[in-house]
C-alpha positions as CSV (number, residue, x, y, z in Angstrom):
1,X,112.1,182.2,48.9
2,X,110.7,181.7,45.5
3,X,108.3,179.0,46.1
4,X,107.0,176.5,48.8
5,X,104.7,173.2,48.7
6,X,102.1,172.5,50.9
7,X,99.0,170.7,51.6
8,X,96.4,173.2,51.5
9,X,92.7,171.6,50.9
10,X,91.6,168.4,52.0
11,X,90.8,165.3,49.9
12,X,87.0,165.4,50.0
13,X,86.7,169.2,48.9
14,X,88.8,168.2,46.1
15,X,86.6,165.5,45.2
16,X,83.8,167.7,45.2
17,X,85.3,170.2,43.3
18,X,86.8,168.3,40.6
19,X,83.2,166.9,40.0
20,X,81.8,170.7,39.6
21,X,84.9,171.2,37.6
22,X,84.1,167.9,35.5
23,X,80.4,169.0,35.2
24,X,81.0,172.9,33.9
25,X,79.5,173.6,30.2
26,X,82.3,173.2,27.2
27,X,81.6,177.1,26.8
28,X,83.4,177.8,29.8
29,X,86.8,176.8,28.6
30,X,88.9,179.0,27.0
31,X,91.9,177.3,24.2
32,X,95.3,178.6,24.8
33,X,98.3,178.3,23.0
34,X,100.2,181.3,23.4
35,X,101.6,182.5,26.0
36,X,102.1,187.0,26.0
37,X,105.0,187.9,24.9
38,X,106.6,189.3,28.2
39,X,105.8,185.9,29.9
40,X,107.7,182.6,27.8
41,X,111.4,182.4,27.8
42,X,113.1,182.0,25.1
43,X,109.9,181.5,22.4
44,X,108.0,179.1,24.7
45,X,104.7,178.5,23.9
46,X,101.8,176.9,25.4
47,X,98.8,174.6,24.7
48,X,95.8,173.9,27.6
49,X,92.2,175.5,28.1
50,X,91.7,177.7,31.3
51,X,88.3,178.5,33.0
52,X,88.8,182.0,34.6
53,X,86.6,183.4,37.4
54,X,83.7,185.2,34.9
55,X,83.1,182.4,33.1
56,X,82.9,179.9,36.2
57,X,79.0,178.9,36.9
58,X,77.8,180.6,40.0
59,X,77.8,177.5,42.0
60,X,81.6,176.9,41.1
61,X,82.3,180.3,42.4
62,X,81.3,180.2,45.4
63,X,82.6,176.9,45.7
64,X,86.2,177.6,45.0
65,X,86.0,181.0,47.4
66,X,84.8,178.9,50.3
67,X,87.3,176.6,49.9
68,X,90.1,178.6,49.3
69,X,93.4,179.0,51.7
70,X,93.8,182.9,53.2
71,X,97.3,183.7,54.1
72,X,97.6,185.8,56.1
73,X,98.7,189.6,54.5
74,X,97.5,188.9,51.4
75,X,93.6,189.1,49.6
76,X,92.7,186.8,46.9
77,X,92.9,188.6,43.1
78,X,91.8,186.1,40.8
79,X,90.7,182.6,40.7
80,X,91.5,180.3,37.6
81,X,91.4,176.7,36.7
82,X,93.4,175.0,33.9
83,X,92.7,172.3,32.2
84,X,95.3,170.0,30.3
85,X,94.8,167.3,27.9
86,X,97.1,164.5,27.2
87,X,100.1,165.9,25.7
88,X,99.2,169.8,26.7
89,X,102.1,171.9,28.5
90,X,103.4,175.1,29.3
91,X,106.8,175.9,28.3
92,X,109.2,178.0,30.3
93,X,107.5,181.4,31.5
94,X,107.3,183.0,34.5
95,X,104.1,184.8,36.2
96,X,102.7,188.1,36.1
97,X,104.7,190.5,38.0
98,X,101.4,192.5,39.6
99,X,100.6,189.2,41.5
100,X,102.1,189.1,44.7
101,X,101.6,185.4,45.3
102,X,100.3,182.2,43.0
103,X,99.1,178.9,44.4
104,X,98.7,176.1,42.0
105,X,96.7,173.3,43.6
106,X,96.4,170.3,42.3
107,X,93.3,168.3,42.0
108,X,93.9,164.6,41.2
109,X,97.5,163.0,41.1
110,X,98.2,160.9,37.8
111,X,101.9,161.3,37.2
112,X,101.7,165.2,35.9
113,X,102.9,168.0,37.9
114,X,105.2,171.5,37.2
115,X,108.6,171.5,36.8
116,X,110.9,174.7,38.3
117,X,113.3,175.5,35.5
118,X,115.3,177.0,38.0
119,X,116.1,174.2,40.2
120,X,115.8,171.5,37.6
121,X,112.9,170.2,40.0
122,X,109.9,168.2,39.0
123,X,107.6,168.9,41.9
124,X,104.8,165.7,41.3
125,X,101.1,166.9,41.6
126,X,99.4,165.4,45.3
127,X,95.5,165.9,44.9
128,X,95.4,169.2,47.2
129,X,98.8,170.3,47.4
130,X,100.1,173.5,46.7
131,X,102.7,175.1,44.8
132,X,103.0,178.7,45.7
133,X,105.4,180.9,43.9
134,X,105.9,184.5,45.5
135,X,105.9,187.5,43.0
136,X,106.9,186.6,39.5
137,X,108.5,183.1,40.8
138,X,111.3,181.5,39.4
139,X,111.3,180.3,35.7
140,X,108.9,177.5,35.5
141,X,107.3,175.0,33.1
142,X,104.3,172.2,33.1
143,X,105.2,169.2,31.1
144,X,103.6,167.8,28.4
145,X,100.7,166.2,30.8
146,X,100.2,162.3,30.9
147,X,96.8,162.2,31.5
148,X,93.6,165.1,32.2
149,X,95.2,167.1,34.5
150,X,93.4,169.8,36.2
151,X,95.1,172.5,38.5
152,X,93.2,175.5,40.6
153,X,94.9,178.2,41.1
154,X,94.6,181.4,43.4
155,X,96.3,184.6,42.2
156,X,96.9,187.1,45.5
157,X,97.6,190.7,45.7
């Protein structure tokens, strides 16, 4: 198995995350619009801002490891959360290979989601669902967003 959806936080800790999220200094968000070399498929590039675990106010930190899902066999790595504007994306890639697991959560539902290249499937973002891909994954992509779309993710070893 490559992937799997699930619901993995309820609505009322994603309501009082987003609002932390919403509330973070503009100095915590990082522009990106590259993605490394090893990572896009054929030339893809990429355009959102990311918040990655140092830069996340203390509060927020704590916040996101209280909250977060523990499977079983596997420790949390990294904790990151992407922001994308109207019309930001992320062409075809696939994840870092020294992850062994990567759960995108969404936190609000407005149309957006990530698409699996490999399955020509657009899996729709539900405020608190998962989409965990297992190693590198399968070739994926995150459309050109519709609206401010904000995704936490959890990056296990």
């Amino acid at each position: 198995m490559k992937y799997e959806v699930s619901k993995d936080i309820e609505d009322h800790a994603i309501d009082k995350l987003l609002d932390m999220v919403k509330a973070t200094h503009p100095l915590c968000w990082i522009r990106r619009d590259d993605l490394d070399s090893n990572r896009g498929i054929e030339g893809h590039t990429c355009r959102y801002d990311t918040m990655t675990y140092p830069a996340m106010p203390d509060k927020l930190k704590e916040y996101v490891r209280e909250i977060a899902p523990r499977p079983e066999g596997y420790i949390i790595s990294d904790i990151v959360i992407n922001r994308y504007q109207p019309g930001d994306y992320i062409g075809k890639h696939r994840d870092r290979a020294w992850y062994r697991m990567n759960s995108v959560i969404a936190l609000q539902q407005d149309g957006d989601g990530i698409y699996i290249d490999d399955d020509e499937l657009f899996i729709e973002d539900i405020k608190g669902q998962s989409v965990t891909l297992f190693g590198a994954g399968p070739v994926h992509s995150v459309p050109a967003a519709k609206a401010l779309r904000h995704v936490l993710i959890y990056l296990y070893e």
